[in-house]
C-alpha positions as CSV (number, residue, x, y, z in Angstrom):
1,X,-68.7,36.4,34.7
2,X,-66.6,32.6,34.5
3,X,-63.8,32.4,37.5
4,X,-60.4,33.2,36.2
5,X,-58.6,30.1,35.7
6,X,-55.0,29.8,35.6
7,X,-53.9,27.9,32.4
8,X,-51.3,26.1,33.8
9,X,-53.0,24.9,36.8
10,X,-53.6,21.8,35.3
11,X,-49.9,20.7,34.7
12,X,-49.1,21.6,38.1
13,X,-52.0,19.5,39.5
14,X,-50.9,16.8,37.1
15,X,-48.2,16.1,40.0
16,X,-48.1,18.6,42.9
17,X,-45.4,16.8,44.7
18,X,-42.7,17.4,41.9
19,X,-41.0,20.2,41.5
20,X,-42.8,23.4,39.5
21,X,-42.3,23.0,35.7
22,X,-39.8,25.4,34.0
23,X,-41.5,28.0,31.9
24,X,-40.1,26.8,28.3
25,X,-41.2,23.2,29.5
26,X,-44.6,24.4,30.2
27,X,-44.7,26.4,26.8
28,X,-43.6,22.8,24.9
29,X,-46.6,21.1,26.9
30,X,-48.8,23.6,26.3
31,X,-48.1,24.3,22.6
32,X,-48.4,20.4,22.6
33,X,-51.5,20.0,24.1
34,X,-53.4,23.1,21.7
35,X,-51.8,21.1,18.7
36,X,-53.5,18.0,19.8
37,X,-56.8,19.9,19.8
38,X,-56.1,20.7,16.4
39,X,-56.2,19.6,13.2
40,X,-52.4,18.3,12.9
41,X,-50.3,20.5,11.0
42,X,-46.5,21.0,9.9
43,X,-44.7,22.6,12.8
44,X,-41.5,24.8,12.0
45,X,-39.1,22.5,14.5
46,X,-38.0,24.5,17.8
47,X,-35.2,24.0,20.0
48,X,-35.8,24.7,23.5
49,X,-34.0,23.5,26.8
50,X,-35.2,23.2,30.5
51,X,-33.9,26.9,31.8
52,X,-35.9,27.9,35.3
53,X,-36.7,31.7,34.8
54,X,-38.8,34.0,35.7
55,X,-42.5,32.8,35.5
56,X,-44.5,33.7,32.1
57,X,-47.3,36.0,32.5
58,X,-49.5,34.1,30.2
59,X,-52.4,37.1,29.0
60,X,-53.3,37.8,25.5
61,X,-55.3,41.0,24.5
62,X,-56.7,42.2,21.4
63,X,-57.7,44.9,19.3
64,X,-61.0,44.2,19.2
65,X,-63.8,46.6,19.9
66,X,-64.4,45.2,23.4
67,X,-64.9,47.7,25.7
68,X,-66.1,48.0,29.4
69,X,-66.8,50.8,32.3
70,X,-63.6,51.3,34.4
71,X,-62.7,53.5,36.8
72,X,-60.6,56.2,35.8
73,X,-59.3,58.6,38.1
74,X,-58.6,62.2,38.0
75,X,-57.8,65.1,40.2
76,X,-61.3,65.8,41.8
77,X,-63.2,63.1,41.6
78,X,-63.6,59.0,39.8
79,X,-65.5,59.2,37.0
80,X,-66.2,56.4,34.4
81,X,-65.1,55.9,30.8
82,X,-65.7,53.3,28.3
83,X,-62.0,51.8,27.6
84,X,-61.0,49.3,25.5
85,X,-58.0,47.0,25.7
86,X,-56.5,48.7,22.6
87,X,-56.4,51.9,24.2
88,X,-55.1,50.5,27.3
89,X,-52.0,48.9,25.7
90,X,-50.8,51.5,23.4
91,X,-51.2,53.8,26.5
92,X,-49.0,51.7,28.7
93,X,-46.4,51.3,25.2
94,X,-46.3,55.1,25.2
95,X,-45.6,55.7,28.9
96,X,-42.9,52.6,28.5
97,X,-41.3,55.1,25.6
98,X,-42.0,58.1,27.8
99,X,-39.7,56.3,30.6
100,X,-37.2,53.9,29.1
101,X,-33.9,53.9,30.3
102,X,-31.9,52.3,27.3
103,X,-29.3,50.2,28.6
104,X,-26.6,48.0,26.8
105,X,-25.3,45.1,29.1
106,X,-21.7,43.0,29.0
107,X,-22.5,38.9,28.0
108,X,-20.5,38.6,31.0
109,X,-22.8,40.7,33.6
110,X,-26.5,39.2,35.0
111,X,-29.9,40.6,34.6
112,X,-31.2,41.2,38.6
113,X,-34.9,40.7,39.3
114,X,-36.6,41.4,43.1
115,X,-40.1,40.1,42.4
116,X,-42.6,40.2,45.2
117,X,-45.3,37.6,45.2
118,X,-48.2,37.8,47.6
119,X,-50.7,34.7,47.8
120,X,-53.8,33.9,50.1
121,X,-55.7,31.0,50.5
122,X,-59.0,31.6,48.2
123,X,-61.3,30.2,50.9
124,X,-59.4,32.5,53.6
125,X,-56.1,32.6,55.6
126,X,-53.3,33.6,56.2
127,X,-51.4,35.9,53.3
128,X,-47.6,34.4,52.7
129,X,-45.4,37.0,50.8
130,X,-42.2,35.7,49.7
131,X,-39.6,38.2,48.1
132,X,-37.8,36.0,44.8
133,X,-34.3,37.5,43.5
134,X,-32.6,36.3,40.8
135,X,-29.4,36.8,39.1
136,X,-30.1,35.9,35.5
137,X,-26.6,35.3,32.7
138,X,-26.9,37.5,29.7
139,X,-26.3,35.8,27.4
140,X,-26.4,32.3,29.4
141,X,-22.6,31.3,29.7
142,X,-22.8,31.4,33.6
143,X,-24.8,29.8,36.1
144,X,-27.7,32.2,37.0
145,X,-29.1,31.8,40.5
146,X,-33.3,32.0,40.4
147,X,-36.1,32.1,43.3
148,X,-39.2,31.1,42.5
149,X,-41.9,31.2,45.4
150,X,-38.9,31.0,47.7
151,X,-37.6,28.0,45.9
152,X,-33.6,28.9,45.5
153,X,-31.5,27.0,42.9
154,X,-28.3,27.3,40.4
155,X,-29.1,26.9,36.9
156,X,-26.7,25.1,34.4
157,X,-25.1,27.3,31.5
158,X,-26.1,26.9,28.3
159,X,-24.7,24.6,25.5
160,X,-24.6,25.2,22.1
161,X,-27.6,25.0,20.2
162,X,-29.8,25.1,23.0
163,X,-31.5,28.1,24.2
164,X,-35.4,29.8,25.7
165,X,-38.6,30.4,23.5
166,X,-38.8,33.6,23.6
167,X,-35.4,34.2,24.1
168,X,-33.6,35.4,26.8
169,X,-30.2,36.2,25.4
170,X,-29.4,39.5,25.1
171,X,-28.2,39.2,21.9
172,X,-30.9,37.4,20.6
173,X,-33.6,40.0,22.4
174,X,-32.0,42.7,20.3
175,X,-32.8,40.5,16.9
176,X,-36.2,40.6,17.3
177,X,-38.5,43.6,15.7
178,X,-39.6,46.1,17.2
179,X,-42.6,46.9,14.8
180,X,-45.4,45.2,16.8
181,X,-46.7,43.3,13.3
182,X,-43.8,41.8,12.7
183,X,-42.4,41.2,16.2
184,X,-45.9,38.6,16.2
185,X,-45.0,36.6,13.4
186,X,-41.4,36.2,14.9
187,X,-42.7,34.8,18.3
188,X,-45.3,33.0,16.4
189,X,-42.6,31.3,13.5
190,X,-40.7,30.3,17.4
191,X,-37.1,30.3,16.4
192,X,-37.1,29.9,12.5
193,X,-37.0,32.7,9.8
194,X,-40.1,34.7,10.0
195,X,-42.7,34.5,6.8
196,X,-44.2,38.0,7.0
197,X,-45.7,37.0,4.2
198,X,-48.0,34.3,6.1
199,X,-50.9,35.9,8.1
200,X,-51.8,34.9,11.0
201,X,-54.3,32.4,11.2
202,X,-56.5,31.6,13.9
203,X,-55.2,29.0,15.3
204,X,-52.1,30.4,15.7
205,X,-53.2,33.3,18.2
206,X,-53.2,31.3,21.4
207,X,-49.4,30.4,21.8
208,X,-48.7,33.3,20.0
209,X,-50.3,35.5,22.8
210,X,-47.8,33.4,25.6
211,X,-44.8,34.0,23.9
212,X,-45.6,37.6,23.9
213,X,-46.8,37.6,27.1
214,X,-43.3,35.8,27.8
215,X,-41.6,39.2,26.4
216,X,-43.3,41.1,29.0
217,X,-42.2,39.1,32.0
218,X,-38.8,40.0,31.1
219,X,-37.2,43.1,33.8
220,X,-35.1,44.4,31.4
221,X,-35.6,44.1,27.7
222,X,-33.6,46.7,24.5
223,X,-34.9,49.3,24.1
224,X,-38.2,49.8,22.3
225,X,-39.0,46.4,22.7
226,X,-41.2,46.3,25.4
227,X,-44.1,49.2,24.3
228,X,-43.4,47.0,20.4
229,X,-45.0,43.4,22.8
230,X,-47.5,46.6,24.6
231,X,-48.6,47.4,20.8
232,X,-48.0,43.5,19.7
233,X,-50.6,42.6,22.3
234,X,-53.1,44.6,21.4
235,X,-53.4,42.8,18.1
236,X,-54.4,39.8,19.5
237,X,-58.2,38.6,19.1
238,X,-59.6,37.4,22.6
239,X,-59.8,40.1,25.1
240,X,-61.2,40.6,28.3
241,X,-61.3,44.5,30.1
242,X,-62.0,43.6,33.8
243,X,-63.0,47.2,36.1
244,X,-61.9,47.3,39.8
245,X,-58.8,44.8,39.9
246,X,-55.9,45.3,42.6
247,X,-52.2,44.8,42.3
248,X,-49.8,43.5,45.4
249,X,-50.3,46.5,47.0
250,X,-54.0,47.3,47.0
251,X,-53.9,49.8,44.4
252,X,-57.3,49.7,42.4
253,X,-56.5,49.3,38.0
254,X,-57.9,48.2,35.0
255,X,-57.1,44.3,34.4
256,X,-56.7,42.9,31.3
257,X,-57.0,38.8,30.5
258,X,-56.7,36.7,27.7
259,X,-59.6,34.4,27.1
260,X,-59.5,31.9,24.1
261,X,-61.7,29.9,22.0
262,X,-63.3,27.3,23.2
263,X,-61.1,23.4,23.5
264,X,-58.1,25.6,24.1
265,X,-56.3,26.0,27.7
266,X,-57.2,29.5,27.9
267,X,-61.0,28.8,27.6
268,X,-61.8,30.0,31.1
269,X,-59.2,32.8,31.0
270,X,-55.6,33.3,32.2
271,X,-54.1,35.7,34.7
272,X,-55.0,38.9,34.5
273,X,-52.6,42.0,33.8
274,X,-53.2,44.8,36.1
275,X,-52.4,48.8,34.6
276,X,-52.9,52.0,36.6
277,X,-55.8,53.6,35.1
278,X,-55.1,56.9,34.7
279,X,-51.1,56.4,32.7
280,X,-51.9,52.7,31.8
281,X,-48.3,52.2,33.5
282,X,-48.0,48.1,34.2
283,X,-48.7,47.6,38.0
284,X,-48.5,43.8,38.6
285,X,-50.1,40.6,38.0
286,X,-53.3,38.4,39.5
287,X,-53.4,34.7,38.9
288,X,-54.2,31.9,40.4
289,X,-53.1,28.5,41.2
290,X,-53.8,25.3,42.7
291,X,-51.0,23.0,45.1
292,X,-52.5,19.7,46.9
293,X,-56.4,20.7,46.2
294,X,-55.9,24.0,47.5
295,X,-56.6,27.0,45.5
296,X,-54.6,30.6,46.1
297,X,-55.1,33.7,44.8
298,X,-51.6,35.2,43.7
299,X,-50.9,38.9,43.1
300,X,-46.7,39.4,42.1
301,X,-44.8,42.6,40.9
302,X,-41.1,43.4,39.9
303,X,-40.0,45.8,42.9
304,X,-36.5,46.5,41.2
305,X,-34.7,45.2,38.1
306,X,-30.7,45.9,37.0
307,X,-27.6,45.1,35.2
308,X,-24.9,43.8,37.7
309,X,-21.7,42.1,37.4
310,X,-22.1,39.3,39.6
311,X,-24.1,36.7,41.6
312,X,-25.5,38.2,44.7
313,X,-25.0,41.7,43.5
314,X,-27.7,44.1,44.4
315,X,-28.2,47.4,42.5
């Protein structure tokens, strides 16, 4: 089996010493660089501004009937089962229905994220864990405060006309569908009015699969939306079931990861989505990246997620 490879880690070897690209600047350079691989075609136009957020988890998964042997727990004993990524993801969109909290916040309250990322050397060493809170604007008229790896900084409002691919206004979250076929050609038409009547193509399926990968790095999306990107996943040609992967904190699940075609940025595989294996709940993420020629592996998980009203307000 090929090394996972992250698909970013070439932009951030590109210039280590700089600071970390912003998630909607690396979605512009990658949607940039995947055109170039292509023949050139009209691209609807996009606007999209540099906003630090959360980071994207960047795994596609399809429908396909690619199946592997997992480990599946019960009550006695593990046993084995044949699961495919289909089945995985519309079990994880069901137990996201089974346990959504609906929730309807204020434009002038924040979205509050405690992520915990864990990394280790991959040739060996010591294990640094740093614990990344952020106080995200609604709807993007206030400065938000964001962590990222530790790194702590203010982030500007937004201006008109400028805004996140996908979104991260409220408001705008709530626009998009929740029926998983359409909610794909939204992401994929990136800001203009959708043409359900265009199918997908394949070239369209690898940025397609970031954006709704994007959705799902989100701690707090309206309601239905989340198991919608679970099901919207699913449909998405290019999937890899991986047995025996860990999350943060050693607990054994099925992974899932994206790989695309060939001359694309996901060649080698992205990071790799990890679900417990017995509700297909969402555990955490493994990926990888690369700072100064060294390589670390990189597990992170949302501990807690809420609506407050201000900066620095814990639930």
């Amino acid at each position: 089996m090929s090394e996972p490879r992250n698909e970013l880690q070439l932009l951030r070897e590109w210039d280590a010493d700089t600071p970390p690209l912003t998630d909607p600047a690396r979605a512009r350079a990658l949607f940039r660089l995947h055109q170039a691989m292509l023949t050139p075609t009209t691209l609807a136009p996009a606007t999209v501004r540099r906003r630090p957020v959360l980071r994207m988890a960047v795994a596609g998964v399809a429908a396909a009937a690619i199946t592997t042997t997992v480990l599946v727990a019960n009550e006695s004993s593990p046993r084995t089962e044949p699961v495919s990524a289909a089945t995985v993801l519309h079990g994880a969109a069901a137990e996201e229905r089974r346990l959504e909290k609906p929730i309807a916040p204020r434009d002038d309250q924040f979205i509050y994220t405690k992520e915990i990322v864990k990394e280790t050397p991959a040739k060996g060493g010591r294990t640094r864990t740093y614990v990344d809170e952020s106080w995200n604007s609604v709807d993007g008229s206030k400065k938000s405060y964001v962590s990222e790896l530790g790194r702590k900084q203010w982030v500007p409002v937004f201006v008109p006309g400028q805004g996140t691919w996908p979104p991260t206004k409220w408001t705008e979250l709530e626009q998009l569908p929740t029926d998983p076929r359409k909610l794909v050609i939204t992401l994929r038409d990136m800001g203009g009015k959708p043409d359900y009547s265009k199918p997908m193509r394949a070239a369209d399926w690898p940025m397609t699969q970031v954006f709704v990968s994007g959705l799902l790095r989100a701690p707090v999306l309206p309601k239905g939306l989340r198991a919608a990107a679970y099901e919207a996943l699913a449909t998405v040609p290019g999937i890899k079931v991986l047995p025996h992967q860990k999350d943060a904190d050693g607990r054994v699940g099925i992974g899932i990861q994206y790989v695309g075609p060939a001359g694309t940025p996901w060649a080698k595989g992205g990071p790799v989505l990890v679900f417990d294996p017995k509700t297909y709940r969402y555990l955490g993420m493994h990926d990888r990246r690369t700072v100064g020629g060294t390589r670390y592996e990189q597990w992170t998980y949302i501990a807690a997620s809420a609506v407050v009203d201000r900066v620095m307000q814990r639930p």
